[in-house]
ZASEDO-573150 format. One line per field, with one value per residue (C-alpha): residue in three letters; residue number from 1; x, y, z. Coordinates in steps of 0.25 Angstrom, whole numbers, plus 5000, padded with zeros to 4 digits. Layout:
residues N
resn	c(Ala;...) .
resi	c(NUM;...) .
c1	c(X;...) .
c2	c(Y;...) .
c3	c(Z;...) .
end
This chain:
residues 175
resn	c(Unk;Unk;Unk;Unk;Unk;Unk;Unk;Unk;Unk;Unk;Unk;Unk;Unk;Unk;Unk;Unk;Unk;Unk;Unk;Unk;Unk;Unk;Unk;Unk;Unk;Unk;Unk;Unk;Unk;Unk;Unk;Unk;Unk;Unk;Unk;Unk;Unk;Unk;Unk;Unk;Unk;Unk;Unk;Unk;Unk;Unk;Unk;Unk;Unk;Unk;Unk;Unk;Unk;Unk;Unk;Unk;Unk;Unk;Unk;Unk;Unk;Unk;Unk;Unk;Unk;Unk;Unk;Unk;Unk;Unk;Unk;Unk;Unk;Unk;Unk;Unk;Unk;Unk;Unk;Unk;Unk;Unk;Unk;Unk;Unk;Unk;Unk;Unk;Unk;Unk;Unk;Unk;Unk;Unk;Unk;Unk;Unk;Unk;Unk;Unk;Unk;Unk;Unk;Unk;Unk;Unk;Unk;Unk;Unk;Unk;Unk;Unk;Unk;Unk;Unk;Unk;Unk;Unk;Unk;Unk;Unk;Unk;Unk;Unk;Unk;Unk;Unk;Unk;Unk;Unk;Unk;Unk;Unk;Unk;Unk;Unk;Unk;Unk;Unk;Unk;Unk;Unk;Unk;Unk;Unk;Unk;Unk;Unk;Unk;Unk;Unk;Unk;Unk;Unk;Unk;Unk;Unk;Unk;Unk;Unk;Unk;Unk;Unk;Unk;Unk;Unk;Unk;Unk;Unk;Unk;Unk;Unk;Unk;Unk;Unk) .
resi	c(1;2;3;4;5;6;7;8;9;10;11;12;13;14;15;16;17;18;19;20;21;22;23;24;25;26;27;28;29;30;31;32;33;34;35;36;37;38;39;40;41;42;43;44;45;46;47;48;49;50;51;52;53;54;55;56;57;58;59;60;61;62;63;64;65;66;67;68;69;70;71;72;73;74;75;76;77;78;79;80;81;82;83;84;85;86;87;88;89;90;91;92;93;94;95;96;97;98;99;100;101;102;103;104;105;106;107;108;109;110;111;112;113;114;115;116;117;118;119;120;121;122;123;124;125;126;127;128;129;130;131;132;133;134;135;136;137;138;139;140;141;142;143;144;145;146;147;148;149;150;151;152;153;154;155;156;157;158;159;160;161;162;163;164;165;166;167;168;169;170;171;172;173;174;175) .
c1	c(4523;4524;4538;4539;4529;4516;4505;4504;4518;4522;4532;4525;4526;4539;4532;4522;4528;4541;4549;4564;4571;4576;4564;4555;4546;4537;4537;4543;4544;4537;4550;4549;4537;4539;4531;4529;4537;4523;4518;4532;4530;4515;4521;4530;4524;4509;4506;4520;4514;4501;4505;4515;4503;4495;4506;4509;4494;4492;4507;4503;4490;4496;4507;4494;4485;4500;4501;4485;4487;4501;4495;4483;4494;4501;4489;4483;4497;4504;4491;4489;4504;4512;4526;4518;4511;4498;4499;4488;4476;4483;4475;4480;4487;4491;4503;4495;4489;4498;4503;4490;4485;4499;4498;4483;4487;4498;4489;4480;4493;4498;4485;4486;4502;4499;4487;4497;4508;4500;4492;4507;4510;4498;4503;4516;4514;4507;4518;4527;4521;4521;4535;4540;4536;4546;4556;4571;4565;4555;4565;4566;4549;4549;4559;4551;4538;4544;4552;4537;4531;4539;4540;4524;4524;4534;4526;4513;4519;4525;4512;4505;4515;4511;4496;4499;4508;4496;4486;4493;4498;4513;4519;4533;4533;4524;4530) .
c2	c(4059;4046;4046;4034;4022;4022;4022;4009;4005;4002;4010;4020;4015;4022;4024;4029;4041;4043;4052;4049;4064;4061;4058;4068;4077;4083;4095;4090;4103;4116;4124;4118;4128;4138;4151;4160;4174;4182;4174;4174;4191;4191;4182;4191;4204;4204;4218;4223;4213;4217;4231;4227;4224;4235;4245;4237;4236;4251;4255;4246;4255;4268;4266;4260;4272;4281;4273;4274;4290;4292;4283;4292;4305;4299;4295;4310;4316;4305;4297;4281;4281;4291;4286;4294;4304;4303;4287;4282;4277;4285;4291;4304;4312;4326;4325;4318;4331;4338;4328;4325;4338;4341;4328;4332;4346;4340;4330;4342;4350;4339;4338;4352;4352;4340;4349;4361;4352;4344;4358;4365;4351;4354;4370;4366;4354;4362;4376;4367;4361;4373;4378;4368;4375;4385;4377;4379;4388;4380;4377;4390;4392;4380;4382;4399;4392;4383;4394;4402;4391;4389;4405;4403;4392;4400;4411;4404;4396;4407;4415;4402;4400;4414;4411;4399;4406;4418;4408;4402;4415;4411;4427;4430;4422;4431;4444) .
c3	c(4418;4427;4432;4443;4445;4443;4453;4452;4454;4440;4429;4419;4407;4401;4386;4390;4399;4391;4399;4394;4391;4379;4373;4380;4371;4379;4389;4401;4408;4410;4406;4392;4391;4383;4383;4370;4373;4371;4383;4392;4391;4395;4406;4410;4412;4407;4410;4401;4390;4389;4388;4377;4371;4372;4370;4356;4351;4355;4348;4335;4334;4336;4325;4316;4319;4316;4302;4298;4301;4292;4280;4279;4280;4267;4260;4263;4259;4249;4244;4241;4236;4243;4233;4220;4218;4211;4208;4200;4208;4221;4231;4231;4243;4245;4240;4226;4224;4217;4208;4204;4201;4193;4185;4181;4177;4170;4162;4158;4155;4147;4138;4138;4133;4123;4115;4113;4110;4098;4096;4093;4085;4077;4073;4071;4062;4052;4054;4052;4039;4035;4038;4029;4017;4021;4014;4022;4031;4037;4049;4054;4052;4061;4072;4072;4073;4085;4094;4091;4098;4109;4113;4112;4120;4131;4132;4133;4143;4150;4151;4159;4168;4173;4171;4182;4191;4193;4195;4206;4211;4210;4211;4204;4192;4185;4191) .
end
C-alpha cells in the first residue's frame, strides 16, 4: 500500500487505500499467520514426524491383524454369540458342542419320557376304573398300584444308569 506521495507528486487517495488502524481488517503483518499444528510439527523436525507416521500406520496394523487373529479364536471356541450357548441361528463353537448335543439328546429323552408318561396314564386310567369297584378299599388298591410303580420305575432306572456308566467305561459306580 502507497504510504507517501505518489510518483507523480500528488496524495493517494485516502479511500482508496484505507490504512487507518482501527478500521484495519486485513493482514497487515506476516506474524498474523498462523500455521495449522500438524504443519508447525513437520516444520520442526520432519525426519521425527515422518516416522511418527510410519510407526503409527505400522502399530495401527499390528493391533488390527492381533484383533482379526483373537475374533477368529472366539468364534472357533465361543461361536457367533459367545454370551449363550446354542443361540438359535448361532454359528456354533467348541464350547456349543456340548449344549447342543445335550439339548438334542434331551429332545429325544423328552419324547421318549412323555410316551411312557401317557403310556403309564393310559394303564393307570383303566386299574384305577377298576379299583373303584373295590368299594372302601379302593384307596389302598390304589396307592399298592402307585408305590408298585414307582419301585418299577426305580429299578428300571437303576439298571440304565449301570447300562450308561459301562458304555462309557465310567469304573466304581457299578462295582
Amino acid at each position: 500500500m502507497p504510504s507517501g506521495p505518489l510518483e507523480d507528486g500528488s496524495q493517494p487517495d485516502r479511500d482508496k487505500f484505507d490504512n487507518d488502524p482501527d478500521t484495519d481488517s486485513g493482514i497487515s503483518e506476516l506474524s498474523d499467520l498462523s500455521i495449522p499444528a500438524t504443519l508447525q510439527a513437520f516444520l520442526d523436525s520432519p525426519r521425527r514426524f515422518v516416522l511418527g507416521a510410519v510407526l503409527t500406520a505400522f502399530l495401527e496394523s499390528t493391533f488390527g491383524i492381533v484383533e482379526i487373529v483373537i475374533d477368529g479364536f472366539l468364534l472357533v471356541l465361543a461361536g457367533s454369540e459367545p454370551s449363550t450357548f446354542d443361540a438359535p441361528g448361532e454359528t456354533l463353537g467348541i464350547a456349543d458342542i456340548p449344549v447342543k448335543i445335550a439339548g438334542d439328546l434331551g429332545g429325544v429323552g423328552e419324547s421318549i419320557g412323555d410316551t411312557l408318561i401317557s403310556t403309564v396314564r393310559t394303564i393307570n386310567g383303566g386299574i384305577f376304573e377298576a379299583a373303584g369297584a373295590a368299594g372302601p378299599l379302593s384307596p389302598i388298591v390304589v396307592t399298592v398300584i402307585v408305590v408298585g410303580e414307582i419301585v418299577v420305575a426305580l429299578v428300571l432306572f437303576r439298571r440304565i444308569v449301570y447300562i450308561v456308566a459301562d458304555l462309557l467305561q465310567l469304573g466304581g459306580l457299578t462295582e
